[in-house]
C-alpha positions, 0 to 999 in steps of 0.5 A: 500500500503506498500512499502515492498511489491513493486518492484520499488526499485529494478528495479530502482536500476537495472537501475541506475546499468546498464541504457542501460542494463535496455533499452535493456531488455526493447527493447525486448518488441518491433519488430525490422526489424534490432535491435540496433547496440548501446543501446545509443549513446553518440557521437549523437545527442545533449545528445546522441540517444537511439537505434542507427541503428536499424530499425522498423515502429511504425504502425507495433508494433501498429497494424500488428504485434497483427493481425499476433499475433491472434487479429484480432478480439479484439477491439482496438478502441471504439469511443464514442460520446455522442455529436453524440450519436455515439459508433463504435468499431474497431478491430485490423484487422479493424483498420490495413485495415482503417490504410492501406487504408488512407497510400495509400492515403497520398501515392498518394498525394505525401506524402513520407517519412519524409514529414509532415502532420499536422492532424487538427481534432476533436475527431473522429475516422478519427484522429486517422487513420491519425496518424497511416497512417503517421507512417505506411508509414514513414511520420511525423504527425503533430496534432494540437489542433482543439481549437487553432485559425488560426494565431496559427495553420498558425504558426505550418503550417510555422514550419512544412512545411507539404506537406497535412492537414487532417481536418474536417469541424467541431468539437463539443465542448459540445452543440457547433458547432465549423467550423473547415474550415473557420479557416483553411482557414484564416490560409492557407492564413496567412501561407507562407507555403501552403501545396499541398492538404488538406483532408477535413471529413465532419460532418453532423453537419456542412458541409463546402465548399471546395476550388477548387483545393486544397481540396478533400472531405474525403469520396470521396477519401475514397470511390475512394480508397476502390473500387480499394483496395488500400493498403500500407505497412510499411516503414522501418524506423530509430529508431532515425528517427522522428514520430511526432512533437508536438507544446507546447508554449515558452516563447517567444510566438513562439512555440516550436516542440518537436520532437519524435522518432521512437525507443526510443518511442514505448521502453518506452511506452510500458514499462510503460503500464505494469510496471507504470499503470499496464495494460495488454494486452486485457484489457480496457483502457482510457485516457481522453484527446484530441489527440492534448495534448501528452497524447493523443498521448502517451495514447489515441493512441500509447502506448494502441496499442503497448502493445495489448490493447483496447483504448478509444476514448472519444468525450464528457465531464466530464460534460454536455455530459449529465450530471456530470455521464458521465465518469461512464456511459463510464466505465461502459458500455465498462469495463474499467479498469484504467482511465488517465485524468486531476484533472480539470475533476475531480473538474468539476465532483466534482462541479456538483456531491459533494456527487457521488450519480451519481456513484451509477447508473453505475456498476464500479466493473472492474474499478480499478484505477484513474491516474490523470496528466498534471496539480498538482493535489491538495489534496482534490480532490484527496481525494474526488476521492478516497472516491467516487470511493473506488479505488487507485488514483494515481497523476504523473508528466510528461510533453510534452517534455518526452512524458510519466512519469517523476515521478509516483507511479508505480502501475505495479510494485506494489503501494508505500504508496500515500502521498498527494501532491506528483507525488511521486518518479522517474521512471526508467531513470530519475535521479532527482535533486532539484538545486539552480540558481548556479546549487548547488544540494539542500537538502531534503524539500528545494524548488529550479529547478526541474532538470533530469541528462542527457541524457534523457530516451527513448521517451524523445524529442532529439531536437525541430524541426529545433532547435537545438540551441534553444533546448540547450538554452531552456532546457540544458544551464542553468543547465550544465549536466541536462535537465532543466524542468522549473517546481518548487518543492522539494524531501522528504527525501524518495525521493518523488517529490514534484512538486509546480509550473512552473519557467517561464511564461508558465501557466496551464489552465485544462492541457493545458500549454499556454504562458502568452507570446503570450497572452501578445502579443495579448494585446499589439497589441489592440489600445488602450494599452500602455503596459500589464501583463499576468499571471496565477492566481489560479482558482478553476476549471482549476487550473489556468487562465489567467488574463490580467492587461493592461495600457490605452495609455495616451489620451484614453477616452472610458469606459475601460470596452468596452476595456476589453471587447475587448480584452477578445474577442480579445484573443478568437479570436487570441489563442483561447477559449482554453486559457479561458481568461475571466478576463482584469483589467486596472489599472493606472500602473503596479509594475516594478523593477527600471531596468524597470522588471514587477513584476509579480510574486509578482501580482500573489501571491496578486491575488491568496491572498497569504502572500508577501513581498516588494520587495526590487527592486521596484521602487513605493510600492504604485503601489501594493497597487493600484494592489489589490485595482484593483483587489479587486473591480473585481470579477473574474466571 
């Protein structure tokens, strides 16, 4: 890879000399029913809105528009289950009709446009088709993750306020049944909100019973609508109007919703395609996440749809679903051509296959390219990754919050030289700065907040859902004139972002960003807890996991052991087994500031066992003793 033989510089330079020039050009690639009468708005919204009164439907860029095109016949989605031994492929035009069909039947619900739809769904075609049908007819989706537990999801049910919940009864993770409706159930009750209707697909793994006069089986209603061919068209919409909201957790433990637009989205996704991760239309493409986490809305639906692709729909693992071969098989069988996954698949695939010798089974000669994100992709994997495949393994950084790439090696534009531990270098329309707490731009190779020059590119969230005050206070007000990422790390002299670590308590557990926060609050809440800690401590495998420190009220005289064990479970149930909390220590105290501040971060650096100092506020040095002693005496497995 030599950096002579790339386009990045230029198109870059082309931005930075003409932003919304660079975004008209761009917006080309979309159709509009009306285009934009501004490129950007600064006088609207919070920071300004891009494509200020144009028109569009992003269900018609996704599907109609390919079909009226001449793919009708080209697959848009394969769905493969090795946990149901099931593989479905769908075409465009197959695809538009099942899209078509469920819009007619959100319709007959009473569901309109801007009304919400939250989408509590496994991996399964179903899901997909809901996102698309609330796009088509002007709805916005809301799709939460079917790991999270009833008080999370009852949460999301009270922000959103959705009209219908599309569900199953069931998701599979690995050999694991998971019964969606009973928690569904507990978190309609928890919720002040109750939606009008829930949809419910039943799977053959585990059927539920449905409540009468609310629930409605999928299949019947499915059944009912094919027999009188009911269909639905595209809603106009505005290019500023929202699509979806998407939750991610605060550092209150209240999550936050990220909104995302119409226009602004399909501008940006669909640039990124061709010019970041080099995909052209036709081709095979996977992201290997869950349509819960926003890649899986950006990369598993949207952005593959939008510029023609064929996109894969993955019910598995990395490993167990059979064996540590399984993404190979998936390549391989489907010709795949890139991969987006997180770096956590690959250390699991890693641990159970050192060697790659499963590699050797599968013919992978159209595979070309490995893109790893959503959580800092350290070195040696990456490096394994690239000897065991003998492709270009290309680490980038961005976060739910922008929707697609903040920083990255853009493959489309021809591939910068790789240097390890790097996310490498800005995409056109982030402008980044290293700053110190006074805001003051540090130089090269100096560590200090991650920050982007406002405004925000396309697809980047306008606000938080509802919020506007909490979104100037979470992301704008610390560093006037820059959109505050949250994360730490530095540029190089060429530019390149070195991403290090989060600034907050937001903690990244195999790519899923959870709050040490809500965690917190869990633990305070069992009886016996006088007062606890939260952080992410390194892990191996996920990257990180959480670890509790929790201090017994004065009095309590039961093993801590039976109370840790408690309290595992207690987070299982509460967050749920997405937040892989397997590990409460207690301890006589925790190490606090003498204004009465825990000092976590100092815990995390002896509990990762890397080098610390005093800290000069402490109120008892022995307290940090007893914290390694504590935590010496435990294993983390």
């Amino acid at each position: 890879m030599d950096a002579r033989s790339s386009r990045y510089q230029d198109v870059y330079a082309q931005w930075q000399r003409s932003p919304e020039g660079f975004w008209a050009e761009a917006a080309a690639g979309i159709d509009w029913y009306e285009k934009p009468k501004k490129i950007f708005d600064p006088s609207a919204g919070i920071y300004g809105r891009w494509f200020v009164g144009a028109t569009c439907n992003t269900c018609y860029n996704a599907l109609d528009r390919h079909v009226l095109a001449g793919r009708n016949d080209q697959p848009a989605l394969i769905y493969d289950s090795p946990v149901t031994n099931t593989v479905k492929t769908f075409t465009y035009g197959r695809l538009l009709s099942e899209v078509q069909l469920l819009g007619a039947i959100l319709r007959e619900f009473g569901v309109e446009k801007d009304d919400r739809v939250v989408i509590y769904m496994p991996m399964i075609p179903e899901a997909v088709f809901a996102m698309l049908a609330c796009a088509r007819i002007g709805a916005v989706h809301s799709v939460v993750f079917g790991g999270f537990a009833a008080k999370e999801l009852a949460t999301r049910i009270d922000d959103g306020r959705p009209k219908v919940i599309l569900s199953a009864s069931c998701g599979i993770e690995g050999a694991r049944v998971v019964p969606y409706k009973p928690l569904l159930d507990e978190a309609i009750n928890l919720a002040r909100h109750k939606p009008q209707a829930c949809m419910i697909f039943q799977r053959p793994q585990c059927e539920a019973a449905l409540t009468a006069g609310r629930d409605r089986d999928w299949r019947k209603v499915w059944e009912n609508a094919v027999n009188y061919a009911k269909t639905s068209e595209c809603v106009p919409v505005a290019a500023t109007d929202p699509l979806y909201i998407l939750y991610t957790s605060g550092t209150t433990g209240i999550p936050k919703g990220v909104v995302r637009d119409n226009g602004g989205h399909m501008v940006a996704l669909k640039w990124s395609m061709q010019n970041f991760y080099g995909i052209s239309p036709g081709e095979v493409w996977w992201s290997g996440s869950d349509i819960g986490w926003v890649v899986g809305h950006s990369y598993i639906v949207y952005a593959p749809l939008f510029h023609g692709c064929t996109s894969i729909l993955y019910e598995g693992k990395p490993v167990g679903t059979p064996d540590a071969g399984a993404f190979w098989r998936l390549i391989a069988q489907h010709g795949v051509v890139a991969l987006f996954t997180a770096p956590t698949a690959f250390r699991a695939i890693k641990k159970e296959d050192p060697k790659g010798t499963f590699i050797g089974k599968y013919d992978l000669s159209k595979f070309r390219t490995l893109f790893l994100a959503g959580e800092r992709a350290d070195p040696p994997t990456i490096q394994w990754a690239e000897e065991v495949l003998n492709v270009p393994v290309i680490d980038h950084w961005w976060q739910t919050e922008t929707g697609w790439c903040i920083a990255g090696n853009p493959v489309g534009l021809g591939a910068l030289p790789v240097r390890y531990g790097s996310a490498c270098v800005p995409m056109p329309g982030y402008a980044i700065d290293i700053v110190d707490e006074a805001n003051k731009v540090q130089p090269a190779n100096k560590i200090g907040s991650i920050v982007v020059k406002l405004p925000l590119p396309p697809a980047c969230f306008p606000t938080l859902w509802q919020q506007d005050a909490r979104f100037k206070e979470s992301y704008l007000a610390e560093f006037p004139g820059y959109y505050k990422t949250a994360d730490a790390g530095y540029k190089d002299e060429d530019g390149y972002v070195y991403v290090m670590s989060r600034t907050d308590d937001i903690i990244n557990v195999a790519g899923h960003r959870l709050s040490t926060g809500g965690m917190e609050e869990v633990l305070a809440g069992h009886p016996d807890v006088a007062e606890c800690a939260v952080l992410g401590i390194k892990d191996d495998l996920k990257g990180e996991v959480p670890c509790g420190f929790i201090v017994l009220k004065a009095g309590v005289n039961r093993p801590p052991s039976d109370i840790e064990r408690e309290i595992v479970a207690l987070v299982r149930e509460k967050i749920g087994p997405v937040a892989a909390f397997k590990l409460a220590i207690t301890v006589a105290r925790l190490p606090k500031t003498r204004s009465g501040k825990i000092l976590r971060g100092t815990i995390k650096k002896i509990a990762d066992g890397e080098p610390w100092t005093m800290p000069a506020t402490i109120d008892d040095p022995v307290v940090l003793d007893e914290i390694g002693s504590a935590l010496s005496a435990r294993p983390r497995r």
